[in-house]
N, C-alpha and C positions, 0 to 999 in steps of 0.2 A: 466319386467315380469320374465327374468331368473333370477335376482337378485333376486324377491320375491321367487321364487321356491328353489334357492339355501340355502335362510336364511330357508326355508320350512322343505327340505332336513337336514340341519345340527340339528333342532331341531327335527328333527325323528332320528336321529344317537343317540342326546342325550339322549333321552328319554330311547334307547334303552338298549343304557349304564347303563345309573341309575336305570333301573325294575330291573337286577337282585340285584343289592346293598339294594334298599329300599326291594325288597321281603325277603333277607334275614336278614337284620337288624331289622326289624319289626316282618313278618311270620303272621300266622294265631292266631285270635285269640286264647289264652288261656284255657282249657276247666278249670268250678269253677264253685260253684255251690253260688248262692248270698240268705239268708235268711233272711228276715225281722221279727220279734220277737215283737207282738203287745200285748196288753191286761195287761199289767205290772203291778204288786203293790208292795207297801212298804214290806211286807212280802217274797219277793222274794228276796232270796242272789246271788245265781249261775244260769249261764245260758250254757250249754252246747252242744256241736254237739257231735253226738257221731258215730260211723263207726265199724263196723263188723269184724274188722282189727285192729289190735295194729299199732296203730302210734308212730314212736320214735322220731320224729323229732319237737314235741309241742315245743312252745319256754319257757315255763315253768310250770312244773307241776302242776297236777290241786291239789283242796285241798283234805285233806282225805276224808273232811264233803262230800264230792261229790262222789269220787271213790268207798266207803263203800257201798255205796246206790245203784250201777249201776246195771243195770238187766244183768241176766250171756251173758257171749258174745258180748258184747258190750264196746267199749274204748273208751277215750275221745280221739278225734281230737283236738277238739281248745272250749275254757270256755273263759267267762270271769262273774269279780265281775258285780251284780245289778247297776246301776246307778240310781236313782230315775232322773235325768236330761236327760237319755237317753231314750227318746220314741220316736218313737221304737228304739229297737235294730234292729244290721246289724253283719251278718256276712256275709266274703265273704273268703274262702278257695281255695287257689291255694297250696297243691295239693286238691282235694276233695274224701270222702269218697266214697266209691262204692251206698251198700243201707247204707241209715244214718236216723238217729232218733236226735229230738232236745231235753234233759231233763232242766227242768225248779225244780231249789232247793230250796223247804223253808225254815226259820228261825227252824221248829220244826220238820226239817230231811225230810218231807214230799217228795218224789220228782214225778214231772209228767214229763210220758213219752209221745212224739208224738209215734202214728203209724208208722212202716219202711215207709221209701220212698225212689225214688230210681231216679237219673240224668236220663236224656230221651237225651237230647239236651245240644250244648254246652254253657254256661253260664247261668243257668237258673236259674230263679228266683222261690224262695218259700216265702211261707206268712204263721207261724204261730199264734197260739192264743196261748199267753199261762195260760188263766184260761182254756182254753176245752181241749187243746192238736191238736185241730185241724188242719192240713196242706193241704193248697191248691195251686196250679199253675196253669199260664195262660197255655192257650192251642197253641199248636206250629202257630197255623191261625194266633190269635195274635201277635207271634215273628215274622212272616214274613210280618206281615201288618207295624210292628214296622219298621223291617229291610228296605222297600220297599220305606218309607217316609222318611227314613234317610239317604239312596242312594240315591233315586230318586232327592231330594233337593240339596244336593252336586252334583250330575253329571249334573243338570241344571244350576246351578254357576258357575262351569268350564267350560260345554262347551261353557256359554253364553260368558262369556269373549272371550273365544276363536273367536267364533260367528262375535262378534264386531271387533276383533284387523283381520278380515280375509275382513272387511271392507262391511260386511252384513248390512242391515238395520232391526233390530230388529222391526218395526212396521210391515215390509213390510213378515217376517218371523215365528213370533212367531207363528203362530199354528203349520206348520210341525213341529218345531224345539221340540211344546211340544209332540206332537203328536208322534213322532218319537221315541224320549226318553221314554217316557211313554212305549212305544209298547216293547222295546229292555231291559228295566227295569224290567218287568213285565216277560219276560224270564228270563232274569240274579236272578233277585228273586225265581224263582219257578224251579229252576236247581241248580247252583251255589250256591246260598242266601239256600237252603233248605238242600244242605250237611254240610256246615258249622253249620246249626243250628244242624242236627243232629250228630255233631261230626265226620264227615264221613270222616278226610282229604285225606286220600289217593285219594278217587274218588274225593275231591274238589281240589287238584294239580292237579290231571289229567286233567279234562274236564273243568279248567278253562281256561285253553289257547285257547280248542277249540270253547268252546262258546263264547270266545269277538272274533274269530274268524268269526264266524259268523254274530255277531252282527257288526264287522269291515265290511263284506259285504252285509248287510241288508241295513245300515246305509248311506250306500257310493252311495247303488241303489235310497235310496229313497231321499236322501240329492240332487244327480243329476237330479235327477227329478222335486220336488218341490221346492227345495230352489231358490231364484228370485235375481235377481241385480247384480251376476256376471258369468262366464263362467260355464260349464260344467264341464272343469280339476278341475277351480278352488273351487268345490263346492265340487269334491272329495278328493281334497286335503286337505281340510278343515274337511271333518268326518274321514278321518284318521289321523288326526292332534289332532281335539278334544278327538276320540276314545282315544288315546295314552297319551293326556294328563289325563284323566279323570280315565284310568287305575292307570296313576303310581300312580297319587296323592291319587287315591282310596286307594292300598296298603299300602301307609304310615300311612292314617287314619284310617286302619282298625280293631285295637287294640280298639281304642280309642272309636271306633259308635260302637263294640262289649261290650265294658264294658259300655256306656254308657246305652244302649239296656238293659244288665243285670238288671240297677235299677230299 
């Protein structure tokens, strides 16, 4: 038993170790803004994001046929040529424009403008047309129902593993263990999960230590209580086990379930 507890202990030291490394090697998602560009025809040359801000850093200049035509105030961020092979188009800009407009260029100069619109949230996705000019976005409900099943799935895979190697019997467990997660996900999303969406990091560096906090003690209550087939310690040493693994690994992926979310 002290020998399990010791191997216990050195993999809590580790852990401990490696969160600040992965938090800073990784970090918080990205803020960009991801636009999908549907409704396409032959007649279409250019396709343009444009920003309210002169951008100097395009990786290369748009064409004249474009820049001539632009409504005053307005600058191209990032263009590119028609593809007839590309339906739809995607753009996705890291840095991104404040409000931004998409122009769409004809063959006979013609050009249509979207309406301003303007980032709410971090990575967000837009959906143009471009025979209407129309642009629309999901609603932040949807990003967090998004973000909620893309956690929620990963922290039940890690901690299930966990679960097992702590020598639990998954038949004899699985409800609390969903149940549980569920309840502590279901905060982490609507606290945590909800500044990051709205770009908020200051308050989501803050209060993210203290809600797995929390969640470290919610977890440890309830895992001692219901969890079945071995000790008391050992059922709390186990949610701070999982808690810690499920953390760090979360960090390292969270680049990745943020741009993923974006599409």
């Amino acid at each position: 038993m002290r020998q399990k507890l010791r191997s216990v202990l050195c993999l809590f030291a580790l852990l401990l170790v490696l969160l600040p490394a992965t938090a800073s090697a990784n970090g918080l998602p990205r803020s960009s803004i991801y636009i999908s560009i549907a409704g396409l025809d032959d007649g279409i040359t250019h396709v343009a994001l444009l920003g309210s801000e002169p951008h100097t850093d395009t990786l290369h200049p748009p064409p004249d046929a474009l820049t001539t035509v632009l409504p005053d105030g307005w600058h191209v961020w990032d263009w590119t040529s028609y593809d007839p092979n590309d339906q739809p188009m995607y753009f996705m800009d890291i840095p991104y424009p404040g409000p931004f407009r998409v122009a769409v260029l004809h063959e006979d100069n013609s050009l249509l403008v979207t309406d301003e619109a303007e980032r709410s949230r971090a990575m967000q996705t837009f959906s143009i047309n471009a025979q209407t000019g129309e642009i629309a976005t999901s609603p932040i409900g949807f990003g967090l129902l998004q973000q909620f099943a893309c956690t929620y799935v990963t922290t039940i895979l890690i901690e299930m593993v966990v679960l097992l190697e702590f020598g639990f019997k998954l038949g004899d467990n699985i409800g609390p263990f969903l149940l549980v997660n569920l309840a502590t996900q279901i905060l982490m999303t609507l606290t945590y999960g909800r500044m990051l969406l709205n770009d908020d990091w200051g308050q989501a560096i803050f209060w993210a230590f203290a809600i797995e906090a929390v969640i470290f003690v919610i977890e440890s209550l309830a895992y001692a209580r219901f969890l079945r087939g071995q000790t008391r310690a050992r059922r709390v040493t186990y949610a701070i086990t999982a808690n810690l693994a499920s953390f760090v690994i979360g960090t390292l992926l969270i680049t990745p379930v943020y741009t993923a979310l974006a599409f």
